[in-house]
C-alpha positions as CSV (number, residue, x, y, z in Angstrom):
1,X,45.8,33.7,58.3
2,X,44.2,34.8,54.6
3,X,43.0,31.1,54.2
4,X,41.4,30.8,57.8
5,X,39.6,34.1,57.3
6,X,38.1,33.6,53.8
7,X,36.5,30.6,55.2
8,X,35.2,31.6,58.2
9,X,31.3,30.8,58.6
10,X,30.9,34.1,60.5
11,X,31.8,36.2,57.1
12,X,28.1,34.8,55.7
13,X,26.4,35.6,59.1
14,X,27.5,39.3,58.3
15,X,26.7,39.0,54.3
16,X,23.1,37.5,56.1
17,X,22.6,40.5,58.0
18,X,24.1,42.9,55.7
19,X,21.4,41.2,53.3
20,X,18.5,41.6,56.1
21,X,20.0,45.5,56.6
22,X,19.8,46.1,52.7
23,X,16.2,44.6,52.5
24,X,14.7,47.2,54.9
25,X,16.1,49.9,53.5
26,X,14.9,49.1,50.2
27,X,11.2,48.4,51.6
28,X,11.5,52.0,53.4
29,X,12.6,53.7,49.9
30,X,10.9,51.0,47.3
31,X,9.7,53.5,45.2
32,X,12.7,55.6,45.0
33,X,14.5,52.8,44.6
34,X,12.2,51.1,41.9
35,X,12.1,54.3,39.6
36,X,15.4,54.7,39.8
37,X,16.7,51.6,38.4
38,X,13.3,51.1,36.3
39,X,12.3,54.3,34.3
40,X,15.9,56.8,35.4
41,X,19.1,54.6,35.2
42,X,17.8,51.0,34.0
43,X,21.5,50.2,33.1
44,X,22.5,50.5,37.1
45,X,20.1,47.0,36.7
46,X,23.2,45.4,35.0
47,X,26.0,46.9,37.3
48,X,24.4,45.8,40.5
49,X,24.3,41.8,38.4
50,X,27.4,41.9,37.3
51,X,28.9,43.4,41.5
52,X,27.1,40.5,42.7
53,X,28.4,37.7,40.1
54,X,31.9,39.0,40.7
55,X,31.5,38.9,44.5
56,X,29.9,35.2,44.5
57,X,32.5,34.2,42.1
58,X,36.1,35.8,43.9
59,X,34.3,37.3,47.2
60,X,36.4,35.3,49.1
61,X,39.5,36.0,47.9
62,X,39.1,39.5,48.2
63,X,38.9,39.1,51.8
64,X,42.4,37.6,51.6
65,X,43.6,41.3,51.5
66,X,41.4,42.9,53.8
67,X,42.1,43.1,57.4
68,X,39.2,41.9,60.5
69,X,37.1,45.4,60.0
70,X,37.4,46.1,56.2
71,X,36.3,42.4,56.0
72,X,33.3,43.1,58.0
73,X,32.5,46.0,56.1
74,X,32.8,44.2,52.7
75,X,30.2,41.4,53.5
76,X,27.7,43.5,55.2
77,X,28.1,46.0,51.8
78,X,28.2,42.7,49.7
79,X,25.0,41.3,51.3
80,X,22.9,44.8,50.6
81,X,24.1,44.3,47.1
82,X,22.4,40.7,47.0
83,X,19.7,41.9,48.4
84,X,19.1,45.0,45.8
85,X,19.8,42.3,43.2
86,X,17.0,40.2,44.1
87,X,14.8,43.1,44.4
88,X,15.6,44.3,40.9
89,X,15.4,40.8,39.8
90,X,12.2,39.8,41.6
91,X,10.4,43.3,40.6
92,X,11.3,42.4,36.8
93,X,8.5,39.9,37.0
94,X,6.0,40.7,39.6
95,X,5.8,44.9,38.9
96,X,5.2,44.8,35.1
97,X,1.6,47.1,35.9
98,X,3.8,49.6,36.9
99,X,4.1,53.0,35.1
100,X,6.1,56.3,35.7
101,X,2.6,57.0,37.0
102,X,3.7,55.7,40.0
103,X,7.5,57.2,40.6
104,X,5.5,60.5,40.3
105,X,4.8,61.0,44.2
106,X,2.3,64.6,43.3
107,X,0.8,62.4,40.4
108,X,-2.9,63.2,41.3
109,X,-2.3,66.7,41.9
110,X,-1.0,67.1,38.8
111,X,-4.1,65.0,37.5
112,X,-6.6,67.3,39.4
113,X,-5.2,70.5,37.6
114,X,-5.8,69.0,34.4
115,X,-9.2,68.4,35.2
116,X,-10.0,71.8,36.8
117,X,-9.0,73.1,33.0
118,X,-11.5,71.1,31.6
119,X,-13.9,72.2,34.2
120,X,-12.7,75.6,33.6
121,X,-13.5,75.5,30.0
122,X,-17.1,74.6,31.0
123,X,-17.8,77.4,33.1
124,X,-15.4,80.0,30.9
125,X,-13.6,80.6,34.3
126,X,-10.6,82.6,33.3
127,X,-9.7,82.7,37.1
128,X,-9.2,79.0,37.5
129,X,-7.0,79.2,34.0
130,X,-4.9,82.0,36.0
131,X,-3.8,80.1,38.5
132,X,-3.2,76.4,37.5
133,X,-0.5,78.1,34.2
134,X,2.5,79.8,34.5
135,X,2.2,83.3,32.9
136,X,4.4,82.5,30.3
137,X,2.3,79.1,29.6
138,X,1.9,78.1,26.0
139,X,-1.0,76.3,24.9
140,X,0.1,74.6,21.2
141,X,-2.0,72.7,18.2
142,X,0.4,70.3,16.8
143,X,-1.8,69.9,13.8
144,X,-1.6,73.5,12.6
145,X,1.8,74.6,14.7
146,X,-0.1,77.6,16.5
147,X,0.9,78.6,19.3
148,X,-0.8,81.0,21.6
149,X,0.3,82.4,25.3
150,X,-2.2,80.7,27.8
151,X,-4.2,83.5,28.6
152,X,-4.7,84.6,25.0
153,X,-6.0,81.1,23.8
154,X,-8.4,80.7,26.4
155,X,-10.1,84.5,26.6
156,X,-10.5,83.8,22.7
157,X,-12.0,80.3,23.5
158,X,-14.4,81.8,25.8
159,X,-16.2,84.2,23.4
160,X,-16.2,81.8,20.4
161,X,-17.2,78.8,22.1
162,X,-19.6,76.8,24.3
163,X,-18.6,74.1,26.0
164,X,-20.4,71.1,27.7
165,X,-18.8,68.4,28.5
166,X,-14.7,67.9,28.9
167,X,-13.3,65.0,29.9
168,X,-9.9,63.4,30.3
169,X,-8.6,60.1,30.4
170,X,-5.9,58.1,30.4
171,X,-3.2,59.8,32.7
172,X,0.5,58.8,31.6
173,X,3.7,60.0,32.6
174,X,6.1,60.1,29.9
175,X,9.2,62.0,31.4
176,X,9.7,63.3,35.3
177,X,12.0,65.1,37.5
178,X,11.6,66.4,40.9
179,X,11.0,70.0,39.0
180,X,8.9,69.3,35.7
181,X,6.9,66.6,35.0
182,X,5.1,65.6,31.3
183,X,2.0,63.9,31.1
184,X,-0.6,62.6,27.9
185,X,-3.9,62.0,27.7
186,X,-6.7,61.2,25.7
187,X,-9.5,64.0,25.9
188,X,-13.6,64.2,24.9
189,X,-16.6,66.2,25.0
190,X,-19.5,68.6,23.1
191,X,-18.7,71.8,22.3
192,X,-20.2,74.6,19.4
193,X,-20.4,77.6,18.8
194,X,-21.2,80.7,21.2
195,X,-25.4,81.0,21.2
196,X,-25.4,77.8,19.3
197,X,-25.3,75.1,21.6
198,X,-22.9,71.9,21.7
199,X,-23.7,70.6,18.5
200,X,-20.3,69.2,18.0
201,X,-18.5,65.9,19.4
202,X,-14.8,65.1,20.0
203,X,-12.9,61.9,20.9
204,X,-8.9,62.3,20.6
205,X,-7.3,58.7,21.7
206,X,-4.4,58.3,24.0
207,X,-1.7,60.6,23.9
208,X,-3.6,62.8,21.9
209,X,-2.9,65.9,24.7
210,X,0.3,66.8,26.2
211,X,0.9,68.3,29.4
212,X,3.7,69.6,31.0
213,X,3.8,71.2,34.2
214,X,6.4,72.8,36.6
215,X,7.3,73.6,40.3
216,X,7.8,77.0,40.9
217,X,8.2,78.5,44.9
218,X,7.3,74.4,45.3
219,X,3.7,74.9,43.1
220,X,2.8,72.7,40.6
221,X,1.1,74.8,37.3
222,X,0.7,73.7,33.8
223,X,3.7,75.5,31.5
224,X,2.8,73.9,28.1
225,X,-0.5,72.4,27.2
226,X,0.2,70.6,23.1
227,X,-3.4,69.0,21.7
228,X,-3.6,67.1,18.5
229,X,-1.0,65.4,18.9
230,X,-3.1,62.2,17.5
């Protein structure tokens, strides 16, 4: 009875549609799915391989102690597996563009608040700084080691300083979580003194300024804020 049922063509029908099954559900959750095994548990890559070699290789005989309905089960379970393979596989090759950017589903929110404090610091808005930090933000120069409560670095900004021009490039995520989320970027503009005019120009590269922002009563606001960090 074992032998008859470990080659019965039906058992691949069901590892077909299990397969078919597996591949929606993965085009429904793809991005979930993607970051997860991409940026969050990249070793889960090599588990899902290594299920699927052992299935190919002694599926079969498995089945030979499985009864009608566990059998079933098993192949439609063993064709979702082939297909999340072939998806991890597959997205390997074709997704290299892809950044944590993209796993980061309130990404351009996040990227708006960072530029409504640089447009903040052009109009000395201390309103605007209120409500996109936390009242326990930090704002930090990692060339000097300062560090200064939120509030307290920009009020002192605002009477020593003129801004013009603020501008921020190159969004990356570096670390996420559904809570807190940390992103760098590359900052420039003209600035001087209060009364003096923006006689002065800045241009920090890439990962120059670190953000990191949090969701509190499910609001996004900036909690730390690092420049100088190149």
């Amino acid at each position: 009875m074992g032998a008859e049922k470990s080659k019965n063509p039906g058992s691949w029908k069901q590892v077909a549609i299990g397969a078919v099954l597996g591949g929606v559900g993965i085009a429904l959750l793809f991005r979930s799915f993607f970051c997860y095994y991409t940026f969050q548990e990249p070793a889960i890559k090599f588990l899902f391989w290594g299920l699927a070699l052992v299935y190919g290789v002694w599926g079969n005989k498995f089945q030979l102690f499985m009864n009608e309905l566990t059998g079933k089960i098993f192949n439609f379970v063993a064709g979702g597996l082939v297909a999340a393979t072939l998806v991890m596989l597959f997205t390997t090759f074709l997704t290299p563009d892809l950044t944590k950017n993209y796993c980061v589903h309130d990404f351009d929110r996040l990227k708006t608040l960072i530029e409504m404090e640089g447009k903040a610091v052009i109009a000395k808005n201390i309103d605007t700084i209120h409500n996109i930090f936390t009242a326990d933000a930090v704002i930090s120069n990692h060339r000097t080691d300062e560090a200064f409560q939120a509030y307290t670095y920009y009020s002192q900004k605002f009477v020593k300083e003129e801004h013009c021009a603020v501008t921020h490039a190159d969004f990356l995520v570096t670390e996420y979580s559904r809570e807190q989320v940390t992103i760098t970027t590359s900052s420039m503009g003209n600035y001087g003194l209060s009364g003096a005019g923006c006689d002065k120009a800045y241009s920090n590269p890439p990962g120059s300024d670190e953000w990191v922002f949090r969701k509190q009563d499910g609001i996004w606001k900036i909690v730390r804020f690092e420049i100088n960090l190149k």
